[in-house]
C-alpha positions as CSV (number, residue, x, y, z in Angstrom):
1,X,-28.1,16.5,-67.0
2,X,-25.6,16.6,-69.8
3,X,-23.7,19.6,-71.6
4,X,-24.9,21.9,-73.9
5,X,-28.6,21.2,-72.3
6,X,-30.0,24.6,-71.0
7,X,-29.7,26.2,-67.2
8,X,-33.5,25.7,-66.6
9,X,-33.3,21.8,-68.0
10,X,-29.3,21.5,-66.5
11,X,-30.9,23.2,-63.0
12,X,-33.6,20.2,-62.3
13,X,-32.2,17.8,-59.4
14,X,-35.9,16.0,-58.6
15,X,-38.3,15.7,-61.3
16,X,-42.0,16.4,-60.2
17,X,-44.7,13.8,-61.6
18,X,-48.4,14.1,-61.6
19,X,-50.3,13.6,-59.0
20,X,-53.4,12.8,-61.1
21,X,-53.9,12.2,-64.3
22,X,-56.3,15.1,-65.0
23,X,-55.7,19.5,-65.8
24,X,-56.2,21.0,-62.8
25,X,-57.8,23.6,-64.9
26,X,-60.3,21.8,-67.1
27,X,-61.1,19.6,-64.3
28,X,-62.9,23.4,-62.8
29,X,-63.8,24.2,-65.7
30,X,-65.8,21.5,-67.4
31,X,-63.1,21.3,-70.2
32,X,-61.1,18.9,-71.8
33,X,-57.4,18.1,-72.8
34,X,-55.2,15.9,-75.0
35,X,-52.5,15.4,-73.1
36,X,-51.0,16.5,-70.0
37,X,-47.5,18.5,-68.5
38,X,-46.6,18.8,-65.2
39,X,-44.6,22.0,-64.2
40,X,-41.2,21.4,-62.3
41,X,-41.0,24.6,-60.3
42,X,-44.7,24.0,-58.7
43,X,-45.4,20.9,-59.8
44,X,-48.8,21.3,-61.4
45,X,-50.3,19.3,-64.0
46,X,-51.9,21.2,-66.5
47,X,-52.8,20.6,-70.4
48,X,-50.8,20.9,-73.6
49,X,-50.8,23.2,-76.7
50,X,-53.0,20.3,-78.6
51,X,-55.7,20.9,-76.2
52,X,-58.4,23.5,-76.7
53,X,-56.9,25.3,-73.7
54,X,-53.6,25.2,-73.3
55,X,-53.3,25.8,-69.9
56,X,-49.7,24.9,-69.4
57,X,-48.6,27.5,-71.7
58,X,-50.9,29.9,-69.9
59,X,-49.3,29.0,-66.8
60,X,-45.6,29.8,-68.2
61,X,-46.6,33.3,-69.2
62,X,-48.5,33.9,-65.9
63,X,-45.8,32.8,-63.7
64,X,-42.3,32.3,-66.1
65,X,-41.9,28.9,-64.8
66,X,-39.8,27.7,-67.3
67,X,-39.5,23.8,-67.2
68,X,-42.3,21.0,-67.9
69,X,-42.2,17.4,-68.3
70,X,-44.0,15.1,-70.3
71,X,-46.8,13.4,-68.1
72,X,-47.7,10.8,-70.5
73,X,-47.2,7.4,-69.8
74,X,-43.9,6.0,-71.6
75,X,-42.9,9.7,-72.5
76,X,-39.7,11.2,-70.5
77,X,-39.0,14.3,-72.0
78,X,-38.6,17.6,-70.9
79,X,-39.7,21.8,-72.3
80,X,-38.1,24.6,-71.2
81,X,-40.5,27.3,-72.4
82,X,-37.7,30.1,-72.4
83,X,-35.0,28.1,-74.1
84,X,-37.0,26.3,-76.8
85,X,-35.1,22.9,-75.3
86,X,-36.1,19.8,-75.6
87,X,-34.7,16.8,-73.9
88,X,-35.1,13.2,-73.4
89,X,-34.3,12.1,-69.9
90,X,-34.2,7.9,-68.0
């Protein structure tokens, strides 16, 4: 990763896709989501802020894993929760 990107973006070697398309979460649940991040510490795949449950951001507070990625297809970006960072990657 470039300069001036934050240690939590700057530290991610391997970037960790979905293994399904689905929240792990709302999948036991019974709920639903709009769109989908995948954690790069543990790799889950949980839903965004837009959806009713925001499980991603539920996970970040519960464990302070700092860095997801979009798992949208076409979309490679990538949060870092702590920072407020956002960056575009190839």
């Amino acid at each position: 990763m470039a300069d001036g990107i934050c240690s939590h973006i700057n530290a991610i070697t391997e970037i960790k896709t979905a293994k399904k398309r689905e929240c792990e979460e709302c999948v036991k649940h019974g709920g639903r989501w709009v769109h989908l991040r995948t954690c790069q510490t543990c790799g889950v795949t949980l839903c965004c802020d837009d959806s009713p449950s925001q499980h991603m951001t539920k996970h970040f507070h519960a464990t302070q894993h700092p860095v997801v990625i979009s798992s949208e297809p076409g979309e490679k970006w990538m949060w870092c929760y702590v920072d407020d960072s956002f960056v575009e990657y190839d």
